[in-house]
Each structure stands twice: as structure tokens, then as C-alpha cells.
C-alpha positions, 0 to 999 in steps of 0.5 A, a space after each residue: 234391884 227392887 223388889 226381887 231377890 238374887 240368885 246365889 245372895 241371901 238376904 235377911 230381914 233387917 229391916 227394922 219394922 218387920 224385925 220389930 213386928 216379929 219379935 218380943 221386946 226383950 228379943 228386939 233388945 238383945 238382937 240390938 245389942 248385937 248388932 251394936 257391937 258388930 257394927 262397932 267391931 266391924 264398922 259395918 252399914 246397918 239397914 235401914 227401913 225398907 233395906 235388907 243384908 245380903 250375903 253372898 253364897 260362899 261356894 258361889 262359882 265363877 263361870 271359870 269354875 272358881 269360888 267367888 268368896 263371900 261378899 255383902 250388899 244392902 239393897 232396897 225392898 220394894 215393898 208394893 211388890 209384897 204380897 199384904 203381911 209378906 216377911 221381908 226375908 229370904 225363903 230360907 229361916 235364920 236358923 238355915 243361914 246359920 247352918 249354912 255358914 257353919 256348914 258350907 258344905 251342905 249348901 248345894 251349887 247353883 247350876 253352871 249356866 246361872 252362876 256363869 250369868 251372875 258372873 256375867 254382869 247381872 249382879 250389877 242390877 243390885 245397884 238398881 233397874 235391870 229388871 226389866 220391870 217384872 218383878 220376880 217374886 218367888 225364888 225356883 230351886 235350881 236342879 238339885 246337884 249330885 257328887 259322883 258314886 260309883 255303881 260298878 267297881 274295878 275288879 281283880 285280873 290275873 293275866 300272863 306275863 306280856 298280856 294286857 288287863 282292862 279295868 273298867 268303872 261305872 260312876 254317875 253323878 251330875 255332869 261332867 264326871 271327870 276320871 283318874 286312874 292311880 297305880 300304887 296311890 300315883 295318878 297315871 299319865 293319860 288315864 282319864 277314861 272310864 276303862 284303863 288298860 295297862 300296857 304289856 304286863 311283866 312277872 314283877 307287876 304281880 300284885 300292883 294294886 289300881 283304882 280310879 277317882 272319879 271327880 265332878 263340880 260338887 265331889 269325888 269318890 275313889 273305887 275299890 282297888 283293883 289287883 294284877 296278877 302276872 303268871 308266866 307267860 302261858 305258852 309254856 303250858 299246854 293242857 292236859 285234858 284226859 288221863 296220861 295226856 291223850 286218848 292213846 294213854 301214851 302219859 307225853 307231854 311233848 311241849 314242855 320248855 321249862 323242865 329239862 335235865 339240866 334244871 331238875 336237880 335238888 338244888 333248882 327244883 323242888 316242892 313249891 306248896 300243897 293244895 289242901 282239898 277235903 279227901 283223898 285224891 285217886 284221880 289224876 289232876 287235869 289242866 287247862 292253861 290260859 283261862 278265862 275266869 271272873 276276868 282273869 287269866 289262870 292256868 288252872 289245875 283241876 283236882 277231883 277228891 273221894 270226898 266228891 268235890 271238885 276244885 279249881 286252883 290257881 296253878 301258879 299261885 295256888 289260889 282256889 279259883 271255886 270249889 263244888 260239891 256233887 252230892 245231891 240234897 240229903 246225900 251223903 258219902 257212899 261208905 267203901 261197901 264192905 271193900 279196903 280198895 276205896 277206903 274210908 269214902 268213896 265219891 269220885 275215884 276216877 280221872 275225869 275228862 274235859 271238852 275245852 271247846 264245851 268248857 266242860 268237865 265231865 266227872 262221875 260221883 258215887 253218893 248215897 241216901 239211906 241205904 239207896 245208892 247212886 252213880 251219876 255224871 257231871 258236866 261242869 263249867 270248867 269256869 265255875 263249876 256249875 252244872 252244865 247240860 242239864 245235869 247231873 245224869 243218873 247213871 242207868 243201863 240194861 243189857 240182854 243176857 240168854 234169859 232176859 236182861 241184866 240191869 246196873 245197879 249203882 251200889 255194886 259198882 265203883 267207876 275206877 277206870 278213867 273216862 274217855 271221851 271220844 265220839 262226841 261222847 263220854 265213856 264210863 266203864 264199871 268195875 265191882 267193889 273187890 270181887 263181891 258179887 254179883 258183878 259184870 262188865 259194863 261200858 255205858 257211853 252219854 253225849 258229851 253235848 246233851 249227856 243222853 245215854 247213847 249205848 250200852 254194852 255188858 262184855 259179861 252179860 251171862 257170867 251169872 255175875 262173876 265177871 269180868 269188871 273193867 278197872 284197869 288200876 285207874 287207866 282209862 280205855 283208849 281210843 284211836 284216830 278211828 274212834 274205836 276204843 280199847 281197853 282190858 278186862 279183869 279176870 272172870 268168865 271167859 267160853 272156850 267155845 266160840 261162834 262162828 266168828 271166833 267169839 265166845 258163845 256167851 259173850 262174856 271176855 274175861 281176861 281179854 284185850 278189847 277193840 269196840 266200835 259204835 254201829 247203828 248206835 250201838 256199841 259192840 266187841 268187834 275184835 278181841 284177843 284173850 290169852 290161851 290160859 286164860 281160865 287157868 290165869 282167871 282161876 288164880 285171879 291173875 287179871 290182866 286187866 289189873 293194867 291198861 291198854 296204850 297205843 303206839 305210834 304207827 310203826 314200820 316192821 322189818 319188811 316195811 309194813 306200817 303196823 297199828 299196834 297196842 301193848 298192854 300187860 297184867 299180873 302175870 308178868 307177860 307184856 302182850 303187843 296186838 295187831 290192832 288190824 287183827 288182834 288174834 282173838 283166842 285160840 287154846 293152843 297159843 296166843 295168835 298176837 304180834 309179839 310176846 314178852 314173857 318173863 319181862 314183869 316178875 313182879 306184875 303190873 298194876 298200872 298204864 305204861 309210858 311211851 316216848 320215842 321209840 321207847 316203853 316204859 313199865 314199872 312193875 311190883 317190887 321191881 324196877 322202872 324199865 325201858 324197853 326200845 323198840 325196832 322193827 316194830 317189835 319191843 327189845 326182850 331185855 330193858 335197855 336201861 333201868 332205874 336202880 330204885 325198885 318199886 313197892 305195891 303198886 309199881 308206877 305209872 309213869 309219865 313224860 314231858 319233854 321238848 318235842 324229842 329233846 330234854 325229855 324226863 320220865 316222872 314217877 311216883 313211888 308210894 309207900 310210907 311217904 310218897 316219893 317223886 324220882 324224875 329221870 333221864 328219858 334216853 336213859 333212865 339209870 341217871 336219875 335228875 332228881 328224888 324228894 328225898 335227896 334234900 335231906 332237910 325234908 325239904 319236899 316230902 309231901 305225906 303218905 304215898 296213894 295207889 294209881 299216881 300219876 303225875 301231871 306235868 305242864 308248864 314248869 310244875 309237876 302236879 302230884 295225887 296225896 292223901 289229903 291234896 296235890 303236891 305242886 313241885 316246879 323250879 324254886 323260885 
């Protein structure tokens, strides 16, 4: 083969006249001692005139893909075929040999068609002919060659248990690229895609770790790892979205299969871990089970602080999944305005509520720039915690009084009661700091879609601001299958003198049960019952809106009439029961509702009660929790059980979880000192299953105790308000 050079050999200039015309004397000498004692040491050919060395790429592939190794020729130079002066060398320097053979991997691999070629039989030209008598005298650099790299990592994935993940990569890089996935270091049988699924997942592959290799003819590179988490399987969770688990406030979660009385004692359950947050926690924690965040599954306990943030946590793990705060740019805190009941801080004080079909939580944040103070709702992603239709949303109004209008002013308002959304819309209702005035009662209700203001209602709107507020301990109002809402208003001005309709000429409620509905786009009082002392009672500053309203069950009477009903009570000790249908609005002389208990609460109710099967829970100041069984539709007169521990300031506010009607538990919070978590036996709450101090190690204390608790149970954990973050208690692990 004249005249031409091969593909994949490099050649250099031995020949002797060309050597001789480009080097000095001295060089020639010391080139041609070398190569004297190479050829001694090797035996090698030396090239004659008109004859050059080739060598062969050392990483010269076969068309099977194996390195052909290095070999030598010396072949013929056609000289006639060079341009005048042309070197007699290859395109590449001396020193780029040398670099080569030190450094083989700099040299790049021909493309696979051209060294199949010159497996094929062409190298057999070297010998002589077979070029077809053109020449080729320039040598085209072949496609540059390029090792895999990997764009798109694998990424982390927590799943339940029996569920499936699917790891993905992005890689390029000349063709083809080949893939492996490894689990803990060892290739996967079968795993040779871009994407890997695992099979149905187990709690003990928690933390498996997974990466991929990815591979072509010039190299490979290895992805990030990837890791599994495996939480319990998320059936046995179910969500709780709004304060005491529903709309009625019943505080049921009648879908737990974890918990039950036979597993809830010191030696199987306890306190698991503590989720630090950045302030107080007054709202009770939200959950969702089963969600879908940066491609992982989490059941996720949502936790809202007076610090105003907002945070997501791993509920099985305790992992902080985002964490948002809603002050607003050159915003600060909201001091308590001169009031101990939010002390030092007020940011966000009531239970939010979430849409998971909007993938929202609504919550409400109280801030402030100099001395301009602002209240506003959030609609945040519940997978991210960013902001959701537009907002936030300033919280505004104004209501007509006798003599013009009244207007919200956010700095004399504090949103304690929980929010409800009902309607397709978010209710907020305002309470003032202590009794500072001037103060109303304000209702104000935004689309939940849009958060546009869609009503407005003052249930106080000619008090002269003294009231009612609507604060209700840190309940929320309830609503019904209807959508009307009902909720209780704290002491304050109430006009013994009624209309023609039986409602008060000044339409201010002060000590009153509620029942609103929204008409024509407005929200109006369509019925009401206020107990006949109620100046009497709203003088002594014996609100009965210091509780909250819960809905029963529909329940049959005596003589077989299906009966709405609706039971609240406040600090007079009394436990009211109202007709829905016809709540007795007020008359001077007695109080025209479906039943009353007197006496039953000595210590008064600061709290919402409970409800489970034909069953009520209260738990009033300084007194026990009690049960009152109903029949007939009306509530026993004496507890039909009651627990032995009695509750300080502010009593409890209790909550159930139980498996449909069996291995049913109450939950209540104690505060005091240190707080403290009693479960007890719901069919009979004498038998208690469990407190945090019977481990006397300390082993679950969890700090000072907080007013307003209300636990959340789901899913095998029990989620508590402190201080300073969330108690998580569940069955040791």
C-alpha cells in the first residue's frame, strides 16, 4: 500500500533523507544512537530510504468489539504522490505519538464501521496494491467519540409498604449506551433499561440505596444514589382535614386499625420523637395520608405555629418534607396587643383546614409593618407550601350598622376559632384581644377556588363594639349536610326587644347558639337560641361561647321522630341541646330548646366535646372528663362513667379513634406543668389504657402543657400541640 496512510496505524518519518533534512547533525547522531541500540535490544527491521514505521492503535477494536493490541509494519512511501517538500510523517508530531503511547486513553476510537473494515481485510493493502490507484492523500478525522454523562440523576422515593417506585435516568453519549441498575452495590438481574421499578416494596427495605451504570465503547459513568423509604402501608391512615376530624366537630376517627385498647399501655406504646418547629403550636395538627411529594409517598403531618410557619413533616419518619413562612416582605410578628391569651406572638392561632382535591391548605396569618397590622388567608400547596390562587388574601369587610357601617380592623382582631370550609368556601370568624375594645363579631367567608370574598356578616354590628366575639376556646363553626353553619357567640350585647320574627331589633347575639345560611349571596342568621339570662350571664362575663357547638347524629326520640340536634355549653356549667329544625331563639321567661342539663359542668367548659356511639364526652375546669349516654334522643342528666384524673384550666377537648364501633379509645390532653396524654377505654372511661407518666423513667414526657389541645389520631400515631413542636407517640417500635 503506496502512497496512502492507514486508518488506525500511525507512521513515522524513518526515512533517512527526510530525517536527515529536518534535524541538526548532533540530533541525527543522537536519534542514530537510539535506534542502534533498539534495533540491538529488539532486533527490530530498520527503515530503509523511501520506508516509514507504522504502528498500530493500541485500542484499535475489532469488529467484535476487542482490542486488536499493538503491532508494527514497515511499508513503502510512494513519494511522487507528495506534494513538493511534503514531510514524509504522519499528521500527527512525534511528541503527539509519545503522548499517545504514555497515555492510551487520550487516544479516541475510531468509529465501529471503519475498524470493522480494517478487520475485514484491508489492512491486507499494507503489503501492496488494493487502492485502486487513488491515492488518499489527506487523512478526515473521524467523528469525535463521546463517554456517557448523565443529565438527570435518579432521585430519593418513599413509598408504602407493598408499593412500587420507579427510578428513572437521563444519560447521553455516543451510541449505544448501555444500563445497569445496582441495589446496595450488586447489579440487578434484568435491570438494563433506562428506568427500573422495584417490585412490591416491604417495611425492611426502608433505606436500600439504588444507582445505575451507565456504559458505552469509549466509558461508563455511575449515577447518584437513589433511596427507598418504606412507610406502613397507608390504608391504615386516614386523613384529617379540618379541626375534631369533620365539619360536625364530632373529633371521630372511626377508621383506625392500629390503635386499640389491647396495644395502648406503657409497655407497647409510648412517645416516639418530637417535631421541632419555631414557635408555639395552638392549632391542631392536620394530615393527609398517602401523598405524593418530589416522587415520594408520605403520609404528612401538617403543623401551623404562632411564629407564622407552616410546616410539613414525614409523619412516619419525622422528616421535614418544606417549611414556609407567611410574613410578608419587611414584616414582623404581630406582638400579643397588650392581651396574655396569645403571648409573646401572635402569627397563626387557629386550625387551618385543607381541600385535598385542591391540594390546598387554607390558613390564616396575623402580621405586621410598624405599627400597620395585617390579617390575611393563604391557600398553600399542601405539596410544597407555595402559594395558591393568587394569594395571599387581605382580610377586609364592612357591615351596616343603624347609623352607617362598621369596618374590620385587623390589629383589634385575632382569628382563634378554627376555619371551616363549607360551601365551596373558607369561613373565618374574629374574635377580639381579651375584652379590649372596641370589638364585633365578624363571620367573613372567601372562595375556596379564587379566594374572593363572597360574604360578610357583623352578628354584633350596633353593639357600640362591645360585643359578642366568636372565639369558642379554638373550635371552629360546624356545619351540616345542608350547609348551614353553627357556631356560639361569646358574652356581649344582646336586645331583649325582638322583631317581629323573634329576633333582636339590634342584630347583635350576644350569648347565642347560631344557625347561619348563605341566600342571595349573602350570609344571614336564620335562627338562633339565647338562654333567657343571658344579660345577667354576659354581665358576669360567663360567655357561653368560651365552648363550641358539635352535631349528633340524626337521632330518634321517644316516639319515633328522627331528631337534628346540636349540643354545646359554656361557663355556666349548663349543657344546652337545640333543635336544629327549630332552635328556640329567646324568650325571658325559659329557655325554649330540646333539652337542658343543668349543673352537669361545675367547673365550666372551655373546649368542644366529643362524640362516639350513642355517646358525649365533656371535660370541664377542675373536673373530670365525663360521658354522658344518650337515649331517646336526649343525654343522661348524670355521667355514665367518668375518669378518676380531673382536669386543670382549661379541662380537655377530647377526641376518638376507634375501628368503626370496636376498640374505641378517647384521647385527652391534660395541661399543666408538663402536659400530659391519658387514652381511655371509650365504652367506659373509669379504665384508663394509658398516661405519659406511668413510665416513671420520664420516658414520654414532652414539655410544658398548652390551652386548646386536641389531639390528632391516624394511622397508628397519636400527633399532640406543645410549646415548642408536636409530640408523635404510636407503638414502639
Amino acid at each position: 500500500m503506496t502512497g496512502s496512510k492507514l486508518p488506525g496505524w500511525h507512521c513515522t518519518s524513518d526515512d533517512v533523507r527526510e530525517r536527515d533534512s529536518r534535524t541538526t547533525p548532533a540530533a541525527r547522531q543522537r536519534e542514530s544512537g537510539r535506534k542502534g541500540l533498539k534495533n540491538k535490544a529488539t532486533n527490530d527491521q530498520v527503515p530503509g530510504e523511501g520506508q516509514r514505521r507504522c504502528r498500530r492503535n493500541p485500542r484499535l477494536q475489532s469488529s467484535e468489539g476487542q482490542l486488536l493490541g499493538t503491532a508494527e509494519k514497515i511499508i513503502d512511501v510512494d513519494r511522487t504522490d507528495q506534494p513538493e517538500g511534503a514531510p514524509l510523517h504522519s499528521s500527527r508530531s512525534r511528541d503527539e505519538i509519545g503522548q499517545m503511547h504514555r497515555h492510551p486513553r487520550s487516544v479516541r476510537p475510531w468509529p465501529a464501521a471503519l475498524m470493522a473494515a480494517l478487520t475485514s481485510g484491508l489492512l491486507t493493502a499494507c503489503g501492496g496494491g488494493g487502492n485502486s490507484g487513488e491515492a488518499d492523500h489527506t487523512e478526515s478525522p473521524p467523528s469525535a467519540l463521546v463517554a456517557p454523562s448523565i443529565s438527570t440523576q435518579p432521585s430519593s422515593q418513599s413509598v408504602a409498604a407493598g408499593g412500587v417506585v420507579t427510578y428513572s435516568v437521563t444519560a447521553a453519549g455516543t451510541a449505544p449506551l448501555s444500563y445497569q441498575w445496582q441495589k446496595a452495590g450488586t447489579d440487578i438481574a434484568g435491570a438494563t433499561a433506562a428506568s427500573y421499578t422495584t417490585p412490591a416494596t416491604a417495611l425492611a427495605d426502608d433505606g436500600t440505596q439504588f444507582n445505575v451504570v451507565v456504559a458505552n465503547s469509549v466509558g461508563s459513568v455511575v449515577s447518584a444514589t437513589a433511596t427507598l423509604s418504606v412507610t406502613a402501608a397507608s390504608s391504615a391512615a386516614a386523613d384529617v382535614l379540618t379541626y375534631k376530624n369533620d365539619a360536625a366537630r364530632t373529633g371521630q376517627n372511626l377508621t383506625e386499625t392500629v390503635l386499640t385498647p389491647a396495644n395502648v399501655k406503657p409497655s407497647t406504646f409510648g412517645l416516639l420523637r418530637t417535631l421541632a418547629v419555631d414557635g408555639k403550636v395552638d392549632a391542631q395538627p392536620l394530615f393527609l395520608a398517602a401523598l405524593t411529594i418530589s416522587g415520594g409517598v408520605h403520609n404528612v403531618v401538617f403543623v401551623a405555629t404562632e411564629h407564622n410557619s407552616v410546616y410539613a413533616f414525614d409523619a412516619d419518619r419525622g422528616t421535614r418534607l418544606w417549611q414556609v413562612s407567611l410574613l410578608g416582605a419587611g414584616e414582623s410578628l404581630s406582638d400579643d396587643r397588650g392581651c396574655s391569651q396569645v403571648t409573646p406572638e401572635i402569627g397563626i392561632t387557629s386550625t387551618p383546614v385543607i381541600d385535598r382535591s385542591a391540594g390546598a391548605i387554607y390558613v390564616v396569618a396575623m402580621s405586621k409593618k410598624g405599627f400597620t397590622y395585617h390579617q390575611r388567608l393563604h391557600a398553600l400547596d399542601v405539596t410544597t407550601g407555595a402559594e395558591l390562587f393568587n394569594g395571599p388574601k387581605e382580610i377586609t369587610g364592612t357591615f351596616p350598622t343603624s347609623s352607617g357601617s362598621t369596618a374590620f380592623e385587623p390589629g383589634q382582631y385575632e382569628e382563634r376559632a378554627s376555619l371551616l370550609l363549607a360551601n365551596g368556601a373558607v369561613y373565618t370568624s374574629w374574635t377580639s384581644h381579651c375584652d379590649i375594645a372596641p370589638y364585633t363579631g365578624w363571620i367573613i367567608a372567601y372562595e375556596a377556588s379564587t379566594l374572593a370574598q363572597t360574604a360578610v356578616l357583623n352578628v354584633a354590628p350596633n353593639s357600640g363594639g362591645k360585643g359578642p366575639a366568636i372565639w369558642m376556646s379554638g373550635g371552629g363553626p360546624a356545619a351540616d349536610g345542608s350547609g348551614n353553619i353553627y357556631l356560639l357567640t361569646a358574652n356581649g350585647v344582646f336586645e331583649a326587644t325582638l322583631d317581629a320574627n323573634g329576633f333582636p331589633k339590634g342584630k347583635d347575639y350576644g350569648n347565642s347558639f347560631l344557625k347561619l345560611a348563605r341566600a342571595g349571596g349573602a350570609l344571614t342568621v336564620v335562627d338562633y337560641f339565647t338562654m333567657s339570662d343571658e344579660i345577667a350571664e354576659s354581665n358576669a362575663d360567663k360567655d357561653l361561647g368560651s365552648g363550641a357547638a358539635m352535631l349528633l347524629p340524626d337521632l330518634t326520640d321517644a316516639a319515633g321522630s328522627v331528631r337534628h340536634l346540636a349540643v354545646g355549653a359554656g361557663k355556666d356549667g349548663r349543657i344546652y341541646v337545640v333543635n336544629r329544625d327549630s332552635m328556640g331563639k329567646f324568650s325571658a321567661s325559659s329557655n325554649n330548646i330540646w333539652q337542658q342539663v343543668n349543673d352537669a359542668l361545675g367547673g365550666g367548659i372551655f373546649s368542644t366535646p366529643a362524640y362516639f356511639d350513642g355517646r358525649v364526652y365533656f371535660a370541664d375546669v377542675d373536673g373530670t372528663l365525663k360521658a354522658f349516654n344518650i337515649k331517646d334522643a336526649k343525654l343522661s342528666t348524670t355521667p355514665a362513667s367518668q375518669t378518676a384524673t380531673h382536669f386543670g384550666y382549661p379541662g380537655s377537648a377530647p377526641a376518638i379513634s376507634a375501628n368503626r364501633t370496636a376498640n374505641a379509645i378517647l384521647w385527652a390532653h391534660e395541661n399543666g406543668s408538663h402536659a400530659v396524654l391519658h387514652a381511655y377505654d371509650a365504652t367506659d372511661i373509669s379504665r384508663e389504657l394509658y398516661n405519659s407518666d406511668q413510665d416513671t423513667s420520664g420516658r414520654d414526657h414532652f414539655g410544658t402543657g398548652n390551652k386548646f389541645i386536641t389531639p390528632t389520631i391516624t394511622g397508628g400515631k397519636v400527633f399532640v400541640g406543645t410549646v415548642n413542636g408536636v409530640a408523635v407517640f404510636g407503638l414502639d417500635p
